[in-house]
FIKOL-982144 format. One record per residue (C-alpha): residue number from 1; y, z, x. Coordinates in Angstrom, 2 decimals. Each point is the difference from the previous one (the first is absolute). Example, Ala and Ser with C-alpha at 12.3 -4.5 7.8 and 13.67 -1.06 7.14 Angstrom:
! FIKOL-982144
@pos: 1 | v: -4.50 | w: 7.80 | u: 12.30
@pos: 2 | v: 3.44 | w: -0.66 | u: 1.37
! end
This chain:
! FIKOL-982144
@pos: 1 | v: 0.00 | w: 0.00 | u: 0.00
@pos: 2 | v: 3.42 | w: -1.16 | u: 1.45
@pos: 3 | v: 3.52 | w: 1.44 | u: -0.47
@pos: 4 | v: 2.74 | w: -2.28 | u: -0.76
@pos: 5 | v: 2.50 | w: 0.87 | u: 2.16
@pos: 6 | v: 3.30 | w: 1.52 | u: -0.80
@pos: 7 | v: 3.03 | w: -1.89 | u: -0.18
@pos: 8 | v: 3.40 | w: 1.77 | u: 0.62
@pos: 9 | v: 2.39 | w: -1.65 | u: -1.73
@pos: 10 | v: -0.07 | w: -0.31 | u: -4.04
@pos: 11 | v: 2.45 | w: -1.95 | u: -0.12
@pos: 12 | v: -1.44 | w: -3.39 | u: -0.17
@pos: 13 | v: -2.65 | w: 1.55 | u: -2.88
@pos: 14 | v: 2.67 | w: 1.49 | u: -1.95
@pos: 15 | v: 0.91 | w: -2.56 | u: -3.06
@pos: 16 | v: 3.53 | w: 2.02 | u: -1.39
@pos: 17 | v: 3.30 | w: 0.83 | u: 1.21
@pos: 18 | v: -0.58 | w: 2.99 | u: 1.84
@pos: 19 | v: 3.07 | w: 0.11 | u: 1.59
@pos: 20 | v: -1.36 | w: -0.70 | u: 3.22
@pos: 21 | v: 2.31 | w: -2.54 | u: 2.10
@pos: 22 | v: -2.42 | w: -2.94 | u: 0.01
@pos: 23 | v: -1.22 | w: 0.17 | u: -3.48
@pos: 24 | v: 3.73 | w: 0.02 | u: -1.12
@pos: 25 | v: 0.72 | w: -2.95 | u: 1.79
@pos: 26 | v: -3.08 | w: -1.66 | u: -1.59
@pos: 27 | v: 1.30 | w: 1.12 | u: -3.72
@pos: 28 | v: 3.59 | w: -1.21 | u: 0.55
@pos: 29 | v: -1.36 | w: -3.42 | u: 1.73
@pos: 30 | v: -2.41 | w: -0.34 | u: -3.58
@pos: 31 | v: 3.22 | w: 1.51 | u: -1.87
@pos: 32 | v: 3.10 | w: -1.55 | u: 0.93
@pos: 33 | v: 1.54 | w: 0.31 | u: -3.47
@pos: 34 | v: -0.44 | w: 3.80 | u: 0.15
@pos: 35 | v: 1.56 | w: 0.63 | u: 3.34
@pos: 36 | v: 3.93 | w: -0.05 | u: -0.55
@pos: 37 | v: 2.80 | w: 1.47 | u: 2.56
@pos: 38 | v: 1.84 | w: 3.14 | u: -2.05
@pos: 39 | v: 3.63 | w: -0.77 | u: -0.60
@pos: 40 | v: 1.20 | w: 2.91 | u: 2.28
@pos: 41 | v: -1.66 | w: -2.07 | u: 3.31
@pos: 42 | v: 1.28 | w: -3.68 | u: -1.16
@pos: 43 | v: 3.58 | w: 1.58 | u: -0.81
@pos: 44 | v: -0.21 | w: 1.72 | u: 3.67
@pos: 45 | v: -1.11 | w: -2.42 | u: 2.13
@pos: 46 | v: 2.02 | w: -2.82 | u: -2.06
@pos: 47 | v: 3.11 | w: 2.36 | u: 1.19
@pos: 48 | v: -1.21 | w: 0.02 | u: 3.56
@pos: 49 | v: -0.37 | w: -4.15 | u: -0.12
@pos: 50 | v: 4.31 | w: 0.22 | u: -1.13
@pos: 51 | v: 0.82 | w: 2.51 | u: 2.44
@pos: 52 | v: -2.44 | w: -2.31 | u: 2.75
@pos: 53 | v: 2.13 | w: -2.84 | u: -1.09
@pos: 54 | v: 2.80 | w: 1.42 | u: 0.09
@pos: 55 | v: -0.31 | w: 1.21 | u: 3.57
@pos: 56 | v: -1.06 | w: -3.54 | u: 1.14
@pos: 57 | v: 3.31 | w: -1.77 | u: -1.42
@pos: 58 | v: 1.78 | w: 2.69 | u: 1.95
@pos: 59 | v: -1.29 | w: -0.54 | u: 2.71
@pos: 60 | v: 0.21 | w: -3.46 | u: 0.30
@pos: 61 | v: 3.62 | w: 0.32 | u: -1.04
@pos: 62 | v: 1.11 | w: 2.17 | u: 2.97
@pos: 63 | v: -1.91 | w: -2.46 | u: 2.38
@pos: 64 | v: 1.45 | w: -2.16 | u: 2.16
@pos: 65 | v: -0.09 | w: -3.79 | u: -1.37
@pos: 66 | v: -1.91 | w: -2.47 | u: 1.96
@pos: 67 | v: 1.05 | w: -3.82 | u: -0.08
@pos: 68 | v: -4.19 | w: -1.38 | u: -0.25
@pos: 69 | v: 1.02 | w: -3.28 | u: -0.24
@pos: 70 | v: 3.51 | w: -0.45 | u: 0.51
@pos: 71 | v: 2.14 | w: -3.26 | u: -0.61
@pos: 72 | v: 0.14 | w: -2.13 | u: 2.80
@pos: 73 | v: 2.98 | w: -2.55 | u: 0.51
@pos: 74 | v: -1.64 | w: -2.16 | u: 2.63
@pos: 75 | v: -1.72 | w: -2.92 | u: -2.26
@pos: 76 | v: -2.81 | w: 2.56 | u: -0.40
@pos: 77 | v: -1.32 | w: -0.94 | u: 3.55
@pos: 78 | v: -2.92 | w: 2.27 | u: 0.17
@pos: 79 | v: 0.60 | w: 2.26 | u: 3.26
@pos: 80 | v: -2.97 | w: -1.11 | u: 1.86
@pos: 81 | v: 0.51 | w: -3.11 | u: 1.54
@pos: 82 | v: -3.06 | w: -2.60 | u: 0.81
@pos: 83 | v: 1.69 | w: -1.58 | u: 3.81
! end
């Protein structure tokens, strides 16, 4: 007569939410219509994306300017020459 032997984890035999990490993931992936952000998180971090933006135009504003590709008077003669 043989033993079966003993497995440690029960979480790949377990068929509910538990609460354990990797069967929630498995319920929310088979439920996405269930799984919704609460109101308090998407106001927050929608507040955090304003004051992000915000930051961002100011800092481009105090930045120095940078002519990229700046007009050219010379017949637009590229500046390498081929001699």
């Amino acid at each position: 007569m043989t033993r079966r032997k003993k497995t440690r984890s029960l979480a790949d035999k377990v068929q509910i939410r538990t609460g354990k990490r990797k069967d929630f993931k498995k319920w929310r992936h088979e439920n996405p219509d269930q799984v919704a952000s609460t109101t308090r998180f998407t106001q927050k971090k929608r507040q955090q994306r304003k004051l992000q933006a915000a930051r961002k135009m100011a800092r481009q504003d105090s930045g120095q300017p940078i002519a990229i590709h700046p007009e050219t008077s010379d017949n637009d003669t590229p500046d390498r020459r081929d001699d």
